[in-house]
ZANU-811247 format. One record per atom (N, C-alpha, C): residue number from 1; residue in one letter; chain; atom name; x, z, y. Coordinates in steps of 0.1 Angstrom, whole numbers. Each point is the difference from the previous one (the first is absolute). Example, Ala and Ser with C-alpha at 12.3 -4.5 7.8 and 13.67 -1.06 7.14 Angstrom:
2
ATOM_1_A_A_N_132_78_-57
ATOM_1_A_A_CA_-9_0_12
ATOM_1_A_A_C_9_0_12
ATOM_2_S_A_N_-4_-7_11
ATOM_2_S_A_CA_9_0_11
ATOM_2_S_A_C_-8_8_11
***
This chain:
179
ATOM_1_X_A_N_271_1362_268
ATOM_1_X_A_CA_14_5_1
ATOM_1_X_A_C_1_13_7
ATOM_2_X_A_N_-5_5_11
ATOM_2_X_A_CA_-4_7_5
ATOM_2_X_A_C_0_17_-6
ATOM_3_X_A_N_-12_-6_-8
ATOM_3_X_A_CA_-4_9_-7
ATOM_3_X_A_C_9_10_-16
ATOM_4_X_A_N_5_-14_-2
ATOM_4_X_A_CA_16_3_-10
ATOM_4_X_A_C_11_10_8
ATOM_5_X_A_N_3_2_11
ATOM_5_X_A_CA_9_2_11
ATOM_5_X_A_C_-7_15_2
ATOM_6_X_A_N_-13_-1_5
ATOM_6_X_A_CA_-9_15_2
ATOM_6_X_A_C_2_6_-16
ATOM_7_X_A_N_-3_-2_-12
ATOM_7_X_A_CA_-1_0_-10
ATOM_7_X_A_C_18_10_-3
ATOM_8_X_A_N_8_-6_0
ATOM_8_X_A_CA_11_3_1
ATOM_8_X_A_C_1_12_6
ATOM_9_X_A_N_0_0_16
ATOM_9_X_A_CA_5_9_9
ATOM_9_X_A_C_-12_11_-8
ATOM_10_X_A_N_-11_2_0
ATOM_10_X_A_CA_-10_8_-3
ATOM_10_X_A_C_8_5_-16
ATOM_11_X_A_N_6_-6_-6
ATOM_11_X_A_CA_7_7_-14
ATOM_11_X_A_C_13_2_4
ATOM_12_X_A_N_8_0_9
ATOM_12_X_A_CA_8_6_5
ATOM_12_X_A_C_1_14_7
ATOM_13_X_A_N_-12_1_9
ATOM_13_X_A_CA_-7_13_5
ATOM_13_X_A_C_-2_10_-13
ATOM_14_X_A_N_-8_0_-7
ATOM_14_X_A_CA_-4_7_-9
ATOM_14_X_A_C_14_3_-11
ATOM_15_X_A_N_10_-9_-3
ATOM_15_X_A_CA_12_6_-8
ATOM_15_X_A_C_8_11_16
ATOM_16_X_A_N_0_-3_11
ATOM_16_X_A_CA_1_9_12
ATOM_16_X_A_C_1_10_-3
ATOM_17_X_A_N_-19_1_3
ATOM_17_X_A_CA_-4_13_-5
ATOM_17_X_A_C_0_9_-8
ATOM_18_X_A_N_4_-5_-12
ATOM_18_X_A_CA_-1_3_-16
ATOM_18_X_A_C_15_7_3
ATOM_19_X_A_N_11_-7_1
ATOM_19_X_A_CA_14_2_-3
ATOM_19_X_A_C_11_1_7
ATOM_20_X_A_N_-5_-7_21
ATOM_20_X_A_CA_8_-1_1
ATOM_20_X_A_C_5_-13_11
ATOM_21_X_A_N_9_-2_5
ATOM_21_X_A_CA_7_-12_3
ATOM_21_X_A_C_10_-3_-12
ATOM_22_X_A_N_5_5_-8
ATOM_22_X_A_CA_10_-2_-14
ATOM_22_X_A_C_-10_-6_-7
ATOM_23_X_A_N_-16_2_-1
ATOM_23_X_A_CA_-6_-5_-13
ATOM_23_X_A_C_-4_-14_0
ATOM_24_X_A_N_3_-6_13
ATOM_24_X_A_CA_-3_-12_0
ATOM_24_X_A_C_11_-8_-3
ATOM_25_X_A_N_0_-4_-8
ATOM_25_X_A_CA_8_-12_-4
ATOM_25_X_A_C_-4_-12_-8
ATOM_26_X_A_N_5_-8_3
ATOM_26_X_A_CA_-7_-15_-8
ATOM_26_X_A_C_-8_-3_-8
ATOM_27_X_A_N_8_9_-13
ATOM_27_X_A_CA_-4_1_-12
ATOM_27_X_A_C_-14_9_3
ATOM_28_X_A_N_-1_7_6
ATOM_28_X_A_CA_-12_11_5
ATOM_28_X_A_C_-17_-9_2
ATOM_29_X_A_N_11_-3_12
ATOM_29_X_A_CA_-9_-15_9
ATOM_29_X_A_C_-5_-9_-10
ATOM_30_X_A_N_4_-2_-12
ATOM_30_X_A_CA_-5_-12_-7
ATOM_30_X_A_C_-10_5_-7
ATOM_31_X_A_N_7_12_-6
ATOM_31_X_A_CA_-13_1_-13
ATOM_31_X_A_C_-11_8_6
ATOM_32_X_A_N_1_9_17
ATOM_32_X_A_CA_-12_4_6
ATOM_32_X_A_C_-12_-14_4
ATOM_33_X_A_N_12_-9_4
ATOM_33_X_A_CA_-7_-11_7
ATOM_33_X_A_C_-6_-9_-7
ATOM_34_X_A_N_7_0_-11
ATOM_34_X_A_CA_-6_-13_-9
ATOM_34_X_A_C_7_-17_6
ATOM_35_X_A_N_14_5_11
ATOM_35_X_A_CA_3_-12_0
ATOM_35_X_A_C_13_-1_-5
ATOM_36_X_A_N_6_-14_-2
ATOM_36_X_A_CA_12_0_-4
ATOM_36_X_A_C_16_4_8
ATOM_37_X_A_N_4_4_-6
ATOM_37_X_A_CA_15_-2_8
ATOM_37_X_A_C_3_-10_11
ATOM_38_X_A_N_-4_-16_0
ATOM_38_X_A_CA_-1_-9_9
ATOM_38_X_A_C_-6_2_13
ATOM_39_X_A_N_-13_-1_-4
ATOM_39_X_A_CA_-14_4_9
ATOM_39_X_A_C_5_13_6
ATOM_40_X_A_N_9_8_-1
ATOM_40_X_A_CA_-3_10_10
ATOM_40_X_A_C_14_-5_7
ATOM_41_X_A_N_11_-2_-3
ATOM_41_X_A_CA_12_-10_1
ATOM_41_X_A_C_-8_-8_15
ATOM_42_X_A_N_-10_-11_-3
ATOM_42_X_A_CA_-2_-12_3
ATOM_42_X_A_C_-7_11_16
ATOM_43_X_A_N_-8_6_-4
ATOM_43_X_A_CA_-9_9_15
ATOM_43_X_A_C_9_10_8
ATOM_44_X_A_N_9_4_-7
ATOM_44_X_A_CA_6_9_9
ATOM_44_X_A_C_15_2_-1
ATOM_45_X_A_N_7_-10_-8
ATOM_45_X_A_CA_11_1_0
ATOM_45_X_A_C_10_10_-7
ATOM_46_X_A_N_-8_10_5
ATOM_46_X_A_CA_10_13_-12
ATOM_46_X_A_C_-6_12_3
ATOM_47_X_A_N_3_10_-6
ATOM_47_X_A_CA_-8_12_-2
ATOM_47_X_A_C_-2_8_19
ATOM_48_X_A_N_12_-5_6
ATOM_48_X_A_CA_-1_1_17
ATOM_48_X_A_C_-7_-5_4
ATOM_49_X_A_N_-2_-12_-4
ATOM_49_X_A_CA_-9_-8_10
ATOM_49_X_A_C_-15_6_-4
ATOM_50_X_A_N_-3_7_-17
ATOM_50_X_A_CA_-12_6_1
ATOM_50_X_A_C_-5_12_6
ATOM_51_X_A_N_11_7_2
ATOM_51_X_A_CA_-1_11_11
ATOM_51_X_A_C_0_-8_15
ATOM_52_X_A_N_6_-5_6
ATOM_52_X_A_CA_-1_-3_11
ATOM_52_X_A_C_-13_-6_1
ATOM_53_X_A_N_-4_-12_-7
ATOM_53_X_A_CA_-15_-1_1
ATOM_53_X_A_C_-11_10_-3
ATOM_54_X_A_N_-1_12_-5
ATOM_54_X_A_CA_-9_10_-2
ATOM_54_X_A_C_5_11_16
ATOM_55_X_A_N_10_-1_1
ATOM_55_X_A_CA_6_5_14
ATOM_55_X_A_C_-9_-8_10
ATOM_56_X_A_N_0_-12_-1
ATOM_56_X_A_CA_-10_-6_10
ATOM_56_X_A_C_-9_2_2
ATOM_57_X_A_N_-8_-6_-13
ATOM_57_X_A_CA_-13_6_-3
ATOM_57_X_A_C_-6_9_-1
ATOM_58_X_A_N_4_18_-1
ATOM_58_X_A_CA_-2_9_6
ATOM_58_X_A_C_0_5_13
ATOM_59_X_A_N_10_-7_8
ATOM_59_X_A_CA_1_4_13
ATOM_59_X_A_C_-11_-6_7
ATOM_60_X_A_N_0_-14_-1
ATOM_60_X_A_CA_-9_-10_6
ATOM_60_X_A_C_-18_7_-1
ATOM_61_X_A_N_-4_5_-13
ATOM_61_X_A_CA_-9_6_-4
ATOM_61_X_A_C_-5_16_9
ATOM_62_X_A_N_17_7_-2
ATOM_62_X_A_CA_-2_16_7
ATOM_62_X_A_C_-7_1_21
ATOM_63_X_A_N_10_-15_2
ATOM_63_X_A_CA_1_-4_19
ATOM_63_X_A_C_-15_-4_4
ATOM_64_X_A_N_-14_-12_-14
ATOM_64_X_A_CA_-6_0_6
ATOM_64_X_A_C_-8_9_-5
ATOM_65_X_A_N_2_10_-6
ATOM_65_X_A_CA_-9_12_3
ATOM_65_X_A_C_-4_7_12
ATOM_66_X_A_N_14_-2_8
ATOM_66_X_A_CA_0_7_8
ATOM_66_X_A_C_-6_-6_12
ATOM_67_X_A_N_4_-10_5
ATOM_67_X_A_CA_-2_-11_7
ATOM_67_X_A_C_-10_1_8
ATOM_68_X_A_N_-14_2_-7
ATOM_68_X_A_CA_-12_-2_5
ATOM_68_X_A_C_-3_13_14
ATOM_69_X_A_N_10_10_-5
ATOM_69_X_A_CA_0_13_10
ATOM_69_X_A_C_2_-6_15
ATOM_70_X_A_N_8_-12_-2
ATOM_70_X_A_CA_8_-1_15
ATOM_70_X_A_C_-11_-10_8
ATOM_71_X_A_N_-10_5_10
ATOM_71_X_A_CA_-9_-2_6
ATOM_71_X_A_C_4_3_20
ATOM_72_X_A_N_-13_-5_0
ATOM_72_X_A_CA_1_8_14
ATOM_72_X_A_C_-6_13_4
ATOM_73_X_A_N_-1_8_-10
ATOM_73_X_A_CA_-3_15_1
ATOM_73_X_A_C_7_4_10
ATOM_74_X_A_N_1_15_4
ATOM_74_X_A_CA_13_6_4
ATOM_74_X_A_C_10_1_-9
ATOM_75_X_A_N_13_-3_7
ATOM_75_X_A_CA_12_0_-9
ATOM_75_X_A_C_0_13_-13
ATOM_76_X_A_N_-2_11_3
ATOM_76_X_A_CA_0_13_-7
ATOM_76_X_A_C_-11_2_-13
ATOM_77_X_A_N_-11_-6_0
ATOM_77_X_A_CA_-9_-7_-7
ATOM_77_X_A_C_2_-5_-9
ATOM_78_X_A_N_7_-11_3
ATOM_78_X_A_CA_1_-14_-6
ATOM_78_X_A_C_13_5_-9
ATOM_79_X_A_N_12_11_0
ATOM_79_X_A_CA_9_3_-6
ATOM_79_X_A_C_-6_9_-4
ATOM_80_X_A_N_-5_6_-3
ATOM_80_X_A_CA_-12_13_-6
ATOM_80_X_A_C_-1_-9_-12
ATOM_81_X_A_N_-10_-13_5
ATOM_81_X_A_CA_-7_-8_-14
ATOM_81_X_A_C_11_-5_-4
ATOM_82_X_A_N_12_-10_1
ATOM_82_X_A_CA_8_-5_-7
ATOM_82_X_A_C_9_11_-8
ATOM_83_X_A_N_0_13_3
ATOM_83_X_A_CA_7_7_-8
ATOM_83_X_A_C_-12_5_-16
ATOM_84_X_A_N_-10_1_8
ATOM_84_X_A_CA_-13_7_-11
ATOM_84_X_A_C_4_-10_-10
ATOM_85_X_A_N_3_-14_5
ATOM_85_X_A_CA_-1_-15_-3
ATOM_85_X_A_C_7_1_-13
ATOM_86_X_A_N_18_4_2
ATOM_86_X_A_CA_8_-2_-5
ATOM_86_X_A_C_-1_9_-11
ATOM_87_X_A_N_-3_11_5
ATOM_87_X_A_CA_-7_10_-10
ATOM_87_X_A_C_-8_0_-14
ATOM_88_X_A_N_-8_-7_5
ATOM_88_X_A_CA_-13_-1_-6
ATOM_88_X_A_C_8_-15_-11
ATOM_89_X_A_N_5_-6_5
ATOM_89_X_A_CA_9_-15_-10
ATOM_89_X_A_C_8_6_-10
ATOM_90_X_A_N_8_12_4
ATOM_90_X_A_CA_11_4_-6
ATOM_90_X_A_C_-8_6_-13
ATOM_91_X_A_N_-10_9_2
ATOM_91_X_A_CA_-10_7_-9
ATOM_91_X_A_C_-6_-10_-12
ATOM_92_X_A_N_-7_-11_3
ATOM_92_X_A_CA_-8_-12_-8
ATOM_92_X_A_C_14_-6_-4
ATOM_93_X_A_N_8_-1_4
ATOM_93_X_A_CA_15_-10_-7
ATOM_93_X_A_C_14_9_-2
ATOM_94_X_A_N_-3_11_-8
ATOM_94_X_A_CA_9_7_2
ATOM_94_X_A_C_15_-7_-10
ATOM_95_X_A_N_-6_-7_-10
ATOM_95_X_A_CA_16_-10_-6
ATOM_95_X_A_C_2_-9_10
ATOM_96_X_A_N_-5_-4_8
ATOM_96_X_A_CA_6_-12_15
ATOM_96_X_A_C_9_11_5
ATOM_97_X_A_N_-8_10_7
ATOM_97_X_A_CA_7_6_11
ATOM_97_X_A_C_20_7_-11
ATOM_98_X_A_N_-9_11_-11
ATOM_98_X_A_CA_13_1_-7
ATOM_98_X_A_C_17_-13_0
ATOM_99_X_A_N_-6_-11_0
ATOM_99_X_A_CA_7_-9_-3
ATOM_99_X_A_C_3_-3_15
ATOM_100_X_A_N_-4_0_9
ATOM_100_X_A_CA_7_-7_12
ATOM_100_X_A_C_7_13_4
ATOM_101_X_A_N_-1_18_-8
ATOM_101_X_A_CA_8_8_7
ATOM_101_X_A_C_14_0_-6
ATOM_102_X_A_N_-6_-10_-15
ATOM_102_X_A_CA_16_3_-7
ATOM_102_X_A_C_8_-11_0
ATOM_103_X_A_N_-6_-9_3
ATOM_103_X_A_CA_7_-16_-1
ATOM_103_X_A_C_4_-5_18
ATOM_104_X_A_N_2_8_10
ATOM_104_X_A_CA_1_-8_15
ATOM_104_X_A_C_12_-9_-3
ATOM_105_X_A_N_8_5_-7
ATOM_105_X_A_CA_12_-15_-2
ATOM_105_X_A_C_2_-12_-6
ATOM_106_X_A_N_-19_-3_-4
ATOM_106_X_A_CA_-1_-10_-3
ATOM_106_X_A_C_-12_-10_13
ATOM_107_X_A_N_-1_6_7
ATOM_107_X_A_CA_-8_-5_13
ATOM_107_X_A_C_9_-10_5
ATOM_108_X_A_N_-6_-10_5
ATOM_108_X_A_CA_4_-8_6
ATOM_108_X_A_C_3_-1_19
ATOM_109_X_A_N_10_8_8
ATOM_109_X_A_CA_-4_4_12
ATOM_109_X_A_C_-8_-6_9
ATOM_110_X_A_N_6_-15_-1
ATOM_110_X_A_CA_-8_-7_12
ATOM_110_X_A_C_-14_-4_-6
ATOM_111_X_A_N_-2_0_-14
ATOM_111_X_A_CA_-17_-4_0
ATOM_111_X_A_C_-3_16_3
ATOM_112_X_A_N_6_10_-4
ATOM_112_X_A_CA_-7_14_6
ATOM_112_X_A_C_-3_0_16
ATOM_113_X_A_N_10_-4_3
ATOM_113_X_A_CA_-4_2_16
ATOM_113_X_A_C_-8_-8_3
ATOM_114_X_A_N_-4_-14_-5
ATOM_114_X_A_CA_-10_-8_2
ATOM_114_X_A_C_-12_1_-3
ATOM_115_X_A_N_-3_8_-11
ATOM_115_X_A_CA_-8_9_-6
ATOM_115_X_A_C_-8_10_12
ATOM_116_X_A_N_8_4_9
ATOM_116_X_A_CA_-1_16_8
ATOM_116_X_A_C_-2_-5_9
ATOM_117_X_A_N_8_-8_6
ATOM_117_X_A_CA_-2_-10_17
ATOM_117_X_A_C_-13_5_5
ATOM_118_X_A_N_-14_-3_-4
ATOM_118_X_A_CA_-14_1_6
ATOM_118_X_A_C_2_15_3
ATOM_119_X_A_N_2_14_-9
ATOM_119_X_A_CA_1_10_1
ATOM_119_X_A_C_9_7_13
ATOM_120_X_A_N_14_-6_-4
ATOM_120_X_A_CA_4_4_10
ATOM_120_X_A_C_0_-4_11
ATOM_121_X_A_N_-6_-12_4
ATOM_121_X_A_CA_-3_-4_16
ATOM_121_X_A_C_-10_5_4
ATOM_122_X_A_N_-12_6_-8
ATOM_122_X_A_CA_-8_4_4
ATOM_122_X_A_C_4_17_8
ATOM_123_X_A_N_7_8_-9
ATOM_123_X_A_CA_4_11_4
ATOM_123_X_A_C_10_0_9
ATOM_124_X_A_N_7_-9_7
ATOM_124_X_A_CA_9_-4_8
ATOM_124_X_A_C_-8_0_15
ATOM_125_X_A_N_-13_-15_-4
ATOM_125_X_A_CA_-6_3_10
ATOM_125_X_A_C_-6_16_9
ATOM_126_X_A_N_-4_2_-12
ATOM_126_X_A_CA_-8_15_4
ATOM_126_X_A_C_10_9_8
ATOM_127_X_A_N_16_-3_-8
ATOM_127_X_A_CA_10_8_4
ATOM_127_X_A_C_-3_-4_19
ATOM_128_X_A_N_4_-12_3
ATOM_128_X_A_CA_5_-4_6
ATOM_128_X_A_C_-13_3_12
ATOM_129_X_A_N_-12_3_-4
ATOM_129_X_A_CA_-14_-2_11
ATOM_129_X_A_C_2_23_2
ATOM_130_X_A_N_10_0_-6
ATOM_130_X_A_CA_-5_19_2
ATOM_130_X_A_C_-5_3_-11
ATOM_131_X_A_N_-8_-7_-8
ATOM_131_X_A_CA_-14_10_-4
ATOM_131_X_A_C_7_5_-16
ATOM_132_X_A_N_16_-2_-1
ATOM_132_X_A_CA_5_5_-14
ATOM_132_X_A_C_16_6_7
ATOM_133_X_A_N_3_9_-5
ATOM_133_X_A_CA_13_5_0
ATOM_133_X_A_C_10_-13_0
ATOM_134_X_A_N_11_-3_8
ATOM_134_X_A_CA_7_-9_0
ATOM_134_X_A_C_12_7_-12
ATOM_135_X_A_N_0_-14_-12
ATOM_135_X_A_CA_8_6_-10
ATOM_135_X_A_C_9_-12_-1
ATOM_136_X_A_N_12_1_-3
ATOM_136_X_A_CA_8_-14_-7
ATOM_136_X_A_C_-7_-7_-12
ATOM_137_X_A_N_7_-10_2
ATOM_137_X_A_CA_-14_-9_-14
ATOM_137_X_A_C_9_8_-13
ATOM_138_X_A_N_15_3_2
ATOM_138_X_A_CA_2_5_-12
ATOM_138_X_A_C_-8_10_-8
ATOM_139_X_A_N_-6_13_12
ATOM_139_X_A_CA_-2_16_-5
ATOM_139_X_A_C_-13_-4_-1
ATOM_140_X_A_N_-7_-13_1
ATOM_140_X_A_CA_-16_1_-3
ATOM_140_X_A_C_-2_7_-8
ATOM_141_X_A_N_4_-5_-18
ATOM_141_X_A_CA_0_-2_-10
ATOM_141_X_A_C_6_18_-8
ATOM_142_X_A_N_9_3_3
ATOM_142_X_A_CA_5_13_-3
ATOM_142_X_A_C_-2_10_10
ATOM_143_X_A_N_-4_-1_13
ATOM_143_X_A_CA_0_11_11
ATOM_143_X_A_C_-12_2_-1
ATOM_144_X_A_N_-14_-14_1
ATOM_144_X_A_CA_-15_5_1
ATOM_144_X_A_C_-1_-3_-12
ATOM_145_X_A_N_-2_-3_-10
ATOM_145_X_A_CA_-3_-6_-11
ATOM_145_X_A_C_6_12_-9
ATOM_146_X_A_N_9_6_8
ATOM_146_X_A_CA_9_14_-8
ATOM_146_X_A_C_-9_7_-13
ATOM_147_X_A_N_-9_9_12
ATOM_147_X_A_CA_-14_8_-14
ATOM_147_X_A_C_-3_-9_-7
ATOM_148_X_A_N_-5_-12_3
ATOM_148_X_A_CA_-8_-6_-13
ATOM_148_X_A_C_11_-3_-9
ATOM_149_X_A_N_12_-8_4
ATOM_149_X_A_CA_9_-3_-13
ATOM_149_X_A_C_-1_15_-8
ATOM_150_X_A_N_5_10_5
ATOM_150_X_A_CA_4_14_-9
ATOM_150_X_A_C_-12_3_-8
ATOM_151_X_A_N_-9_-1_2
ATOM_151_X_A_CA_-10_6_-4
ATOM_151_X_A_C_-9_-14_-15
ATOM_152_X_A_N_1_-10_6
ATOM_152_X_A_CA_5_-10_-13
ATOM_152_X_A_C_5_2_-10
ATOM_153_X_A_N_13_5_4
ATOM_153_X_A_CA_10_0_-11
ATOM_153_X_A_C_-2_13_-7
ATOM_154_X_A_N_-3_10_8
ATOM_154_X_A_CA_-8_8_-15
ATOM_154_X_A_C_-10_1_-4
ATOM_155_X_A_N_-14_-11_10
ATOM_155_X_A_CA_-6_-3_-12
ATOM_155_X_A_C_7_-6_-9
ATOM_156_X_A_N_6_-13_1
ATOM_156_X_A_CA_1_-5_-11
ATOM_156_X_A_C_8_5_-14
ATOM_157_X_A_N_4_13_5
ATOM_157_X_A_CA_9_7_-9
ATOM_157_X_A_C_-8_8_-7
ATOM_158_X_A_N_-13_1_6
ATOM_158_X_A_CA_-12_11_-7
ATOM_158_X_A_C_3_15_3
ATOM_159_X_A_N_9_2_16
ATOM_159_X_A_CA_-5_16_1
ATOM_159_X_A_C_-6_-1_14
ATOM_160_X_A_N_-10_-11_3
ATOM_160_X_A_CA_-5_1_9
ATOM_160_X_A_C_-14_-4_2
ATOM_161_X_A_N_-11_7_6
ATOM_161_X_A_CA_-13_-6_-2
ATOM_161_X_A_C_-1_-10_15
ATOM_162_X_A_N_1_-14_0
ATOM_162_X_A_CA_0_-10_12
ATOM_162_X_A_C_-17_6_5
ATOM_163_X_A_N_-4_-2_-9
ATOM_163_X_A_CA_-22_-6_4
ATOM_163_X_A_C_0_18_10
ATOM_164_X_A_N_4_10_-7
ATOM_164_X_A_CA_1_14_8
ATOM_164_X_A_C_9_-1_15
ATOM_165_X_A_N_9_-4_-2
ATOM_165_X_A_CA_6_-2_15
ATOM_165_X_A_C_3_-12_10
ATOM_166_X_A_N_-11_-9_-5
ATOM_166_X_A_CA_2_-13_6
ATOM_166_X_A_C_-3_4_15
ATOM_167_X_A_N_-8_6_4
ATOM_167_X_A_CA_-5_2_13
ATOM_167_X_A_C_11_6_9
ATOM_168_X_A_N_5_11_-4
ATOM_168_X_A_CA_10_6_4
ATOM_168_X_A_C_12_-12_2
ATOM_169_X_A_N_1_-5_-10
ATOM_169_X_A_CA_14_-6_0
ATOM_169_X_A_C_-3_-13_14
ATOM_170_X_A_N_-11_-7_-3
ATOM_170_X_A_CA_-2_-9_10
ATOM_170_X_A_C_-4_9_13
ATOM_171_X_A_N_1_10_5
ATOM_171_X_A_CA_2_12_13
ATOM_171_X_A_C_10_-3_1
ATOM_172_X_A_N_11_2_-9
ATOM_172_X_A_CA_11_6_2
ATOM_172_X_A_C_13_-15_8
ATOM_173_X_A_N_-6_-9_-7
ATOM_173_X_A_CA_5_-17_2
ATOM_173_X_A_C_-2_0_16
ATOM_174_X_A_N_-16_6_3
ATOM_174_X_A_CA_-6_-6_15
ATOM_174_X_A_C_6_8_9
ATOM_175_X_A_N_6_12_0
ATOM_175_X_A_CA_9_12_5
ATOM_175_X_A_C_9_-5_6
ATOM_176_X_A_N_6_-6_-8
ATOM_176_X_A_CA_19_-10_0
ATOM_176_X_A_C_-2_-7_9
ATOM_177_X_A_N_-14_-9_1
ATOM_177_X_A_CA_3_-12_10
ATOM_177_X_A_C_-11_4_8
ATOM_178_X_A_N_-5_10_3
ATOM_178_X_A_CA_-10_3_13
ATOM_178_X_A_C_15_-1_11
ATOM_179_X_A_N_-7_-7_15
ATOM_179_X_A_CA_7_4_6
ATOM_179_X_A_C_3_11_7
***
């Protein structure tokens, strides 16, 4: 069952890519997927709940990419690698990342924040020990995380080389929150 559900979301991604958030529709989903009208009915309820589930399942995928950065390095380090991190995810999954830039209104908040929890306590801590810029938990995300979102988005728009300024861009992240 599992695999019918992956099966799905994975032919949902690719009409994404192809067309769009408009190209996915039911009728789309069936004849990409090979399942019925019911069966997609029966796993996800409705064409929302397949975005909200590939919403999941992208994010869930993008966080533990990153995840592994948060060590006991020095704090400035350790956001060095989780940004290279995020980088480097966004590049190998560029229909994931595309889709969680165009779809955030199908995220689900509190599993997102449940999702992020590990992340952000970790950079909280750091906040809190000195060794990172003390930031609101709101501006993590748009104040340090600022360069790399921008620079995402035009990769993903194709007027931007990511692999050419990943280094830079992950400078530019560790800048924000040096103290």
């Amino acid at each position: 069952m599992a695999d019918r559900r992956q099966s799905l979301l994975d032919a949902a991604l690719r009409l994404v890519d192809e067309g769009g958030l408009d190209a996915v529709t039911i009728a789309a989903l069936t004849e990409r997927s090979g399942m019925s009208n019911g069966s997609i009915y029966h796993h996800f309820g409705s064409r929302a709940g397949v975005f909200a589930q590939l919403y999941a399942d992208s994010y869930g995928r993008c966080v533990a990419a990153m995840t592994p950065a948060l060590d006991d390095r020095p704090a400035t380090e350790a956001v060095r690698d989780l940004t290279l991190r995020y980088l480097d995810w966004v590049a190998a999954n560029p229909s994931r990342a595309r889709f969680l830039y165009a779809a955030p209104d199908h995220a689900d908040p509190a599993a997102k924040q449940a999702e992020f929890a590990p992340v952000l306590t970790w950079f909280l801590d750091r906040m809190a020990a000195g060794e990172l810029r003390a930031v609101p938990p709101w501006a993590l995300e748009p104040v340090a995380m600022g360069p790399a979102h921008e620079s995402v988005r035009r990769f993903l728009l194709g007027v931007f080389d990511l692999a050419a300024a990943r280094e830079l861009v992950a400078d530019a992240v560790c800048a924000v929150l040096r103290p």
